[in-house]
KOLDRENGU-508784 format. One line per field, with one value per residue: residue number from 1; residue in one letter; x, z, y negated of N, C-alpha, C in turn. Coordinates in nm, 3 decimals. Layout:
N
i	[NUM / ...]
aa	[A / ...]
n.px	[X / ...]
n.pz	[Z / ...]
n.py	[Y / ...]
ca.px	[X / ...]
ca.pz	[Z / ...]
ca.py	[Y / ...]
c.px	[X / ...]
c.pz	[Z / ...]
c.py	[Y / ...]
//
This chain:
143
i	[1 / 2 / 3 / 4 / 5 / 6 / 7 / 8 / 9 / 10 / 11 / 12 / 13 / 14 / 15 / 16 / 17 / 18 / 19 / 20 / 21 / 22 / 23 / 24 / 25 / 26 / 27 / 28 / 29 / 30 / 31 / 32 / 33 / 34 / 35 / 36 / 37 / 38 / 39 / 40 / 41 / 42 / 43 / 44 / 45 / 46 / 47 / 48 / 49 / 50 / 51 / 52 / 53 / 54 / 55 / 56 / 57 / 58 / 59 / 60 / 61 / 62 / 63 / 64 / 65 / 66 / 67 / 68 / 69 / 70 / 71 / 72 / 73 / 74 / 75 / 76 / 77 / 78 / 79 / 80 / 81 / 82 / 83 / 84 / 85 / 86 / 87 / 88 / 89 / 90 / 91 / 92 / 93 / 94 / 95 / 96 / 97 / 98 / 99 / 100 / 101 / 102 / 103 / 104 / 105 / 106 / 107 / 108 / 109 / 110 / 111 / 112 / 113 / 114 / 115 / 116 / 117 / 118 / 119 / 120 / 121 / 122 / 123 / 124 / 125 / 126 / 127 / 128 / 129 / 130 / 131 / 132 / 133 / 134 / 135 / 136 / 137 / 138 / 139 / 140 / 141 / 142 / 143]
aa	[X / X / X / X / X / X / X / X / X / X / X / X / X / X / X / X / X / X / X / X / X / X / X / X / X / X / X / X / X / X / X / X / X / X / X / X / X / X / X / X / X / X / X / X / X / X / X / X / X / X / X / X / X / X / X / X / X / X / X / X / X / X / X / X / X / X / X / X / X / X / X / X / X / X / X / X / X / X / X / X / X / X / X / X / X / X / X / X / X / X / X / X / X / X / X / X / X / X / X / X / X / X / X / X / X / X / X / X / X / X / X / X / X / X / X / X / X / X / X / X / X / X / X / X / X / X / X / X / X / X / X / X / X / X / X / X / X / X / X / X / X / X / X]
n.px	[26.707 / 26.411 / 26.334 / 26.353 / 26.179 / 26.209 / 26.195 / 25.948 / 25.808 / 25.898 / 25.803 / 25.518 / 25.495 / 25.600 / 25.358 / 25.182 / 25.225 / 25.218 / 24.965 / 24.744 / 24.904 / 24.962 / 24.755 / 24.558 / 24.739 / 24.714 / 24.449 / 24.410 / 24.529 / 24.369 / 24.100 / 24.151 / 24.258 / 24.011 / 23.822 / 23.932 / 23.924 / 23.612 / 23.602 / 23.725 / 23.548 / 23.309 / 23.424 / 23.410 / 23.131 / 23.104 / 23.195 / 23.074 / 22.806 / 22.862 / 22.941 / 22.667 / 22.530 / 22.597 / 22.520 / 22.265 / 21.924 / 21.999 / 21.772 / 21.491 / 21.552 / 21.607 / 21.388 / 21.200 / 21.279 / 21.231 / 21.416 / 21.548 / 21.711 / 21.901 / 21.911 / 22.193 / 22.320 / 22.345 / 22.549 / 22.753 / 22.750 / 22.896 / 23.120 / 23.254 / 23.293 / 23.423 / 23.690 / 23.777 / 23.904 / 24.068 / 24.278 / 24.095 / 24.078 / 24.343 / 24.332 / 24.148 / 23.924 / 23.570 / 23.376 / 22.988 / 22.729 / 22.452 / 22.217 / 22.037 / 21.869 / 21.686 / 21.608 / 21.389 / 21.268 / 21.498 / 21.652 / 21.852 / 22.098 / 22.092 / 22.330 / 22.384 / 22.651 / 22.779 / 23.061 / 23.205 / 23.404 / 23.552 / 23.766 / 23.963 / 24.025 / 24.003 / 24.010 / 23.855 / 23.620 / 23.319 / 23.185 / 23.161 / 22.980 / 22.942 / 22.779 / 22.776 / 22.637 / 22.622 / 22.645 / 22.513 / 22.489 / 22.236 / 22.280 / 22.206 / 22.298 / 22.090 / 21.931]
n.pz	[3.711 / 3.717 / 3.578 / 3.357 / 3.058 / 2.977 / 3.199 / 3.273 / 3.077 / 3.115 / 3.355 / 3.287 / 3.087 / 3.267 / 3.487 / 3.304 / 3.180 / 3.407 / 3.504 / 3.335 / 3.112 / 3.185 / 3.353 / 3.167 / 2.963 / 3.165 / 3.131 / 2.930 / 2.897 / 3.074 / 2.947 / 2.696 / 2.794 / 2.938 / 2.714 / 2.580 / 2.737 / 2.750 / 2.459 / 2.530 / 2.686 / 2.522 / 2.288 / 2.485 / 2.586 / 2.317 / 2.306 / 2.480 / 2.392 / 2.152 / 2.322 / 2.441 / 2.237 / 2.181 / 2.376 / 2.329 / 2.331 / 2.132 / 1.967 / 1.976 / 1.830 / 1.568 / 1.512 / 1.498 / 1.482 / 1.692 / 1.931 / 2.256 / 2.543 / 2.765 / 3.092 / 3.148 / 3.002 / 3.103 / 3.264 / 3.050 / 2.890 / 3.084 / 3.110 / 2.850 / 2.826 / 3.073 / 2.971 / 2.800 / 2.821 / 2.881 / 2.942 / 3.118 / 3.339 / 3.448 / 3.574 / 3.786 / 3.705 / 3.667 / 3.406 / 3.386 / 3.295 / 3.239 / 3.116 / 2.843 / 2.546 / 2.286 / 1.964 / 1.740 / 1.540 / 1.371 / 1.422 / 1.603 / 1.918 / 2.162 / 2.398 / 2.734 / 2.864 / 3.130 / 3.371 / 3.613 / 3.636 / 3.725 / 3.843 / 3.700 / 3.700 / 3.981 / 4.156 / 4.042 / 3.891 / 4.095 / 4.022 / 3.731 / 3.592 / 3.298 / 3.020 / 2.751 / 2.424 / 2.322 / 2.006 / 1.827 / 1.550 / 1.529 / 1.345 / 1.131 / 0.968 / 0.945 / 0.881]
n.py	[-11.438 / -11.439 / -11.650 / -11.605 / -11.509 / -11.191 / -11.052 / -11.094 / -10.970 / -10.695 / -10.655 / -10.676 / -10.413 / -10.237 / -10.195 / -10.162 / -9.907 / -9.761 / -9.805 / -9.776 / -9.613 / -9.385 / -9.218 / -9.244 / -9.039 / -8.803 / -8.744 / -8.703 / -8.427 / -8.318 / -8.308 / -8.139 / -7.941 / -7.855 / -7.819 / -7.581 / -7.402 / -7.391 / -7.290 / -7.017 / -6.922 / -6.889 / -6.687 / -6.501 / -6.472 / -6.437 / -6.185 / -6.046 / -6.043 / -5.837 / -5.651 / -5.594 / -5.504 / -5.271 / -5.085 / -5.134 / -4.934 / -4.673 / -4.487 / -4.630 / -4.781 / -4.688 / -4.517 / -4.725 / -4.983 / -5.137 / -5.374 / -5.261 / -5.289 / -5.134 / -4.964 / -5.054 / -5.226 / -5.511 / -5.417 / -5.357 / -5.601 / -5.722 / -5.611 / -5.633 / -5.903 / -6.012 / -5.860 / -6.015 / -6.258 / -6.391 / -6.664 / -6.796 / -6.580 / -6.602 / -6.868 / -6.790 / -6.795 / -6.669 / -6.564 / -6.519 / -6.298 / -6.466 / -6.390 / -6.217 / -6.217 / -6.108 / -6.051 / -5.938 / -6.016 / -6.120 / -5.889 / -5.958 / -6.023 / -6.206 / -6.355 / -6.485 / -6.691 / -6.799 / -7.042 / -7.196 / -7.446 / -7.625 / -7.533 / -7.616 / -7.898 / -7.992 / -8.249 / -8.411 / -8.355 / -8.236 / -8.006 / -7.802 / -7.651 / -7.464 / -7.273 / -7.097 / -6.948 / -6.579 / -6.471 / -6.159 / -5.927 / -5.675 / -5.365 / -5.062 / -4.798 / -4.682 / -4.857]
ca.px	[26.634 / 26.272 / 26.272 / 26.385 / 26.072 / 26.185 / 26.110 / 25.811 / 25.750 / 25.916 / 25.676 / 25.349 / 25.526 / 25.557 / 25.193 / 25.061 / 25.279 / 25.202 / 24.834 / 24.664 / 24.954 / 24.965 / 24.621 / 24.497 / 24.767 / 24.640 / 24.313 / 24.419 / 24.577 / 24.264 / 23.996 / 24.210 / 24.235 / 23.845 / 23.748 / 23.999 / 23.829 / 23.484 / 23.621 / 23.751 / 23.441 / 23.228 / 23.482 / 23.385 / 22.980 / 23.069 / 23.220 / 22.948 / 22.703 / 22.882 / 22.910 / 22.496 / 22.467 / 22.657 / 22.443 / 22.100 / 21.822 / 21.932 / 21.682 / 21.380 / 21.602 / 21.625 / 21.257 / 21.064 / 21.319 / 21.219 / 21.564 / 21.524 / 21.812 / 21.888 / 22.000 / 22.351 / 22.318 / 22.411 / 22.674 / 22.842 / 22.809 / 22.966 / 23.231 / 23.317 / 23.289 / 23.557 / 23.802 / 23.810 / 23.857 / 24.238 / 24.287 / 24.000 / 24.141 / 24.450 / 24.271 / 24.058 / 23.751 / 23.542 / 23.251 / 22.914 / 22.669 / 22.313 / 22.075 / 22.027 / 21.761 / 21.627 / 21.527 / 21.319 / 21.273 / 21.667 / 21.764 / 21.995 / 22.146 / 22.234 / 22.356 / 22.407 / 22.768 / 22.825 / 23.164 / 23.184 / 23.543 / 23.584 / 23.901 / 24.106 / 24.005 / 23.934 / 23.984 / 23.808 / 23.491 / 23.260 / 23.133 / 23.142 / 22.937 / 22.939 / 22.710 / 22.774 / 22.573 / 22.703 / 22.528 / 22.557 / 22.340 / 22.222 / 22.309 / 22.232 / 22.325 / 21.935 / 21.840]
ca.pz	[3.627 / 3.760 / 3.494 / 3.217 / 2.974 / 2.951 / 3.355 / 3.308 / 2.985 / 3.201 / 3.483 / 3.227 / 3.088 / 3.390 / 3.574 / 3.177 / 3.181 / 3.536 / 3.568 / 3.213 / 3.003 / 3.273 / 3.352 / 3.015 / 2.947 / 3.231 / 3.141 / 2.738 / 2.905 / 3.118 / 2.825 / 2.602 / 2.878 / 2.915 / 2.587 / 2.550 / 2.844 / 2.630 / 2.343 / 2.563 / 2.722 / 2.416 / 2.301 / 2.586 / 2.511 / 2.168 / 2.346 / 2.550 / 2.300 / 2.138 / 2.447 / 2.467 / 2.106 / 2.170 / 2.478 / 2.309 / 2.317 / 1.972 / 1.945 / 1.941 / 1.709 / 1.443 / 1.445 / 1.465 / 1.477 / 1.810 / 2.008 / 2.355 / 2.624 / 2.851 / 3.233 / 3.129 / 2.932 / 3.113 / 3.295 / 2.962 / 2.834 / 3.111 / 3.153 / 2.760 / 2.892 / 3.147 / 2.927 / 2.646 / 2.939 / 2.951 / 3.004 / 3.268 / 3.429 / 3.528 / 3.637 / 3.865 / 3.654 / 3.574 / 3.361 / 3.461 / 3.198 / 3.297 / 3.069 / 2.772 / 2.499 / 2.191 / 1.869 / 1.686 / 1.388 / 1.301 / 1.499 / 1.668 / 2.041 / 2.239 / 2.545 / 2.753 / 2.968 / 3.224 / 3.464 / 3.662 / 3.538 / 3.823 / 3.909 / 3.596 / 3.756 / 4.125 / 4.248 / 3.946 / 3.936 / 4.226 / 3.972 / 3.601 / 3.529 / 3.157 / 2.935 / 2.611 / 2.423 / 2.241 / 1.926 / 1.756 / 1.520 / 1.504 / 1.191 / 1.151 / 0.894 / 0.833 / 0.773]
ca.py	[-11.346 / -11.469 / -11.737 / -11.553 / -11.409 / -11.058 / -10.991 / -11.109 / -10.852 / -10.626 / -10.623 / -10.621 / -10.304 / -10.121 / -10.201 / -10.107 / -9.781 / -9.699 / -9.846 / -9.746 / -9.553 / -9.241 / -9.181 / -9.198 / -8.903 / -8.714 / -8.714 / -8.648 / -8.306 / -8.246 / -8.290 / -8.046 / -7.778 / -7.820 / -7.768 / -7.446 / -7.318 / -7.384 / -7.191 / -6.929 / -6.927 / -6.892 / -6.596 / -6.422 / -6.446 / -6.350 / -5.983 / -5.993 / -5.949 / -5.750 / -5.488 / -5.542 / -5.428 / -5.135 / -5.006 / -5.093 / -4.805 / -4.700 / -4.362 / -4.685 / -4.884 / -4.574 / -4.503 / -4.829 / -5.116 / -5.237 / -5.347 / -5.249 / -5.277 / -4.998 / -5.018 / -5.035 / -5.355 / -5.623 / -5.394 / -5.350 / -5.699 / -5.841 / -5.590 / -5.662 / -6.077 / -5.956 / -5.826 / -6.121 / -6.419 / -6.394 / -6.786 / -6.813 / -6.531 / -6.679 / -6.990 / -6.716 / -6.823 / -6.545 / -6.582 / -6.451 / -6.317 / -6.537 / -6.392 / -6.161 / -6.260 / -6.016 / -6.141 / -5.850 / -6.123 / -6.069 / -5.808 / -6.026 / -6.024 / -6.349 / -6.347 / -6.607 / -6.681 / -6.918 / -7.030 / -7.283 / -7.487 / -7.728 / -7.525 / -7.673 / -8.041 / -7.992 / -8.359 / -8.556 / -8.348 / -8.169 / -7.843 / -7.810 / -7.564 / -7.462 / -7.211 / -7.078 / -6.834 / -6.506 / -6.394 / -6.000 / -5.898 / -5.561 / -5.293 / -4.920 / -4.703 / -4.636 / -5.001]
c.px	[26.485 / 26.218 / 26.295 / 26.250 / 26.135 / 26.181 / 26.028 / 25.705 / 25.817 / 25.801 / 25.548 / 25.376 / 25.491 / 25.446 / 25.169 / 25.071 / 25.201 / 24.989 / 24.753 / 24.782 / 24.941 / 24.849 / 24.541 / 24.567 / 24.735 / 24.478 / 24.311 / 24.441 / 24.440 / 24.159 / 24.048 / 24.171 / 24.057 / 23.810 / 23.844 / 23.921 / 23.700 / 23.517 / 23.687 / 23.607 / 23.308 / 23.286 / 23.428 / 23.216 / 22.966 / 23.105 / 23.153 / 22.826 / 22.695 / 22.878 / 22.703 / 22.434 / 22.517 / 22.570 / 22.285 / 22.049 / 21.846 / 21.822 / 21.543 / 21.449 / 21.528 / 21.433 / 21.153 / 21.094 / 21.316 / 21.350 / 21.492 / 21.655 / 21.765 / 21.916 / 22.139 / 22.408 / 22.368 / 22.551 / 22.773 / 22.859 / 22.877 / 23.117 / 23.328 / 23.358 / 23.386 / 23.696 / 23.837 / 23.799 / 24.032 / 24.292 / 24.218 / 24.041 / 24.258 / 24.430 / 24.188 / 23.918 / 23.680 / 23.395 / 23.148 / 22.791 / 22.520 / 22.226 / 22.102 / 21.871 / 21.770 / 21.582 / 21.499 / 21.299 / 21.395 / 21.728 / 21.892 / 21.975 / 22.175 / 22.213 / 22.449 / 22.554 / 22.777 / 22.951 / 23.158 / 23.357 / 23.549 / 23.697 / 23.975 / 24.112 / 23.932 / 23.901 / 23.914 / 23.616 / 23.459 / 23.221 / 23.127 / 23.129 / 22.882 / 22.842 / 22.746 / 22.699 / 22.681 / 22.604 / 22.582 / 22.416 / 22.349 / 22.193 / 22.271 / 22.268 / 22.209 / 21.837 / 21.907]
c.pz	[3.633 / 3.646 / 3.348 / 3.168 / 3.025 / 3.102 / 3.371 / 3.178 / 3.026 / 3.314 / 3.410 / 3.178 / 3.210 / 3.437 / 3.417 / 3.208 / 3.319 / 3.582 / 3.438 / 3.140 / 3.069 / 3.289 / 3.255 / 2.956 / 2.978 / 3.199 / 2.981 / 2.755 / 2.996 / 2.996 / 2.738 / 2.695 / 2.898 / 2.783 / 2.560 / 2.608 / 2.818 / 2.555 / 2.438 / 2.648 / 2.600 / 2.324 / 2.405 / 2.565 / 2.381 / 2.206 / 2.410 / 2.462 / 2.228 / 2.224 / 2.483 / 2.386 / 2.105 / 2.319 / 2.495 / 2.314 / 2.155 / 1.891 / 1.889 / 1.851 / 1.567 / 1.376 / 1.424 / 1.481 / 1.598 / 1.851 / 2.138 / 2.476 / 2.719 / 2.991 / 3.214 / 3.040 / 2.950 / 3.190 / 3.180 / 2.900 / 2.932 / 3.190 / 3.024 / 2.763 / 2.988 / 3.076 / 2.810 / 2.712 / 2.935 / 3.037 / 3.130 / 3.368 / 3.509 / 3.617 / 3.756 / 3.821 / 3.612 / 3.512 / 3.368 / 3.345 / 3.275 / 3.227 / 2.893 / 2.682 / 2.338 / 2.090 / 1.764 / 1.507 / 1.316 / 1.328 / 1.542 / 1.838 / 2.052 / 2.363 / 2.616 / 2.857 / 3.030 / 3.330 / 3.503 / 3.652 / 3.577 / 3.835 / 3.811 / 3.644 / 3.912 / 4.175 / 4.179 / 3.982 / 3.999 / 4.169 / 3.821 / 3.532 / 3.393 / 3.122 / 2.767 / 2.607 / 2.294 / 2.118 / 1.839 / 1.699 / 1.490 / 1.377 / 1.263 / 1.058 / 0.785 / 0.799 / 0.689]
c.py	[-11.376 / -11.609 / -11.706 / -11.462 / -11.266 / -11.037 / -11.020 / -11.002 / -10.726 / -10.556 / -10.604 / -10.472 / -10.215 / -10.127 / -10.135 / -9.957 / -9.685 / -9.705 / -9.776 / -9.655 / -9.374 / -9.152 / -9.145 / -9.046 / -8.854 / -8.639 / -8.674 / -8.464 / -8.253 / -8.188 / -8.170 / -7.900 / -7.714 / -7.751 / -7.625 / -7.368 / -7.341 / -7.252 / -7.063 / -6.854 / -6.854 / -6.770 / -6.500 / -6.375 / -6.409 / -6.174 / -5.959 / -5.899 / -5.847 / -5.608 / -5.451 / -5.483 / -5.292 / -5.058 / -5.071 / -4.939 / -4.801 / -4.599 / -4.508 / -4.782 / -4.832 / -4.544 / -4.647 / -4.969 / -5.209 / -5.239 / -5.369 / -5.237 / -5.172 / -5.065 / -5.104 / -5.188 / -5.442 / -5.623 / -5.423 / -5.448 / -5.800 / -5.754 / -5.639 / -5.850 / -6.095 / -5.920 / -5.896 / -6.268 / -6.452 / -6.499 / -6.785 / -6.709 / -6.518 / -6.731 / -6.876 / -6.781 / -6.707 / -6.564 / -6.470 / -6.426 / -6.353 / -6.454 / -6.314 / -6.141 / -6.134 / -6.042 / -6.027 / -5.956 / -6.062 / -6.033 / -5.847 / -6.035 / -6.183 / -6.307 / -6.447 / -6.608 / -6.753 / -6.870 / -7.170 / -7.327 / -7.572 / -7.692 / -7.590 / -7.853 / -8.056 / -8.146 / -8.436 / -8.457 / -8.194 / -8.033 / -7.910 / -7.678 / -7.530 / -7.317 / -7.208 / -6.949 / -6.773 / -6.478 / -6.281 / -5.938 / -5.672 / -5.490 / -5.158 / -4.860 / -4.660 / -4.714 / -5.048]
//
């Protein structure tokens, strides 16, 4: 059998299969799970903002347009950032709201999310800490 071609297209098969066809899958099913956990991620900063637009100061909205956050602000956008994680909360990822920005121009909210998403690839890389921002724009009734 050692002089016959097909054990020798045999053996390049298997090393291809085993050396380059496997790994490349692996890493086709990592990249996918990453980027879900992006978009789930980025979901989550969109209910964030939403929960920060709902516990603006709206008494200084109503009279003079300023948006002003209360205490309660970044509690409530990152309990609404908590309850729109489903995926990451499996994984025990929980995303952390960084930072809450104000834009009086277009009465718009962002708010920023970060998780750190090493656990879906522990042995390839050391931290993969990600950021997405949420954006909610602010409406009243009497603008």
């Amino acid at each position: 059998m050692l002089k016959d071609r097909r054990a020798y297209s045999m053996t390049f098969w298997a090393i291809f299969i085993g050396v380059v066809f496997v790994p490349l899958m692996a890493l086709t099913f990592d990249v996918g799970r990453y980027l879900y956990a992006r978009q789930e991620l980025g979901k989550a900063a969109d209910a964030a903002a939403v929960g920060a637009v709902v516990e603006l100061n709206w008494r200084t909205f109503r009279e003079g347009g300023a948006i002003h956050p209360t205490g309660q602000t970044y509690s409530t956008a990152q309990h609404y950032a908590d309850m729109n994680n489903d995926y990451l909360a499996r994984l025990n990822i929980r995303p952390v709201v960084t930072g809450i920005r104000v834009s009086d121009a277009n009465d718009t909210v962002y708010v920023a999310v970060s998780a750190d998403l090493s656990a879906l690839f522990p042995s390839i890389v050391p931290q993969a800490l990600v950021t997405e921002t949420g954006t909610a724009q602010v409406r009243s009734m009497g603008r």
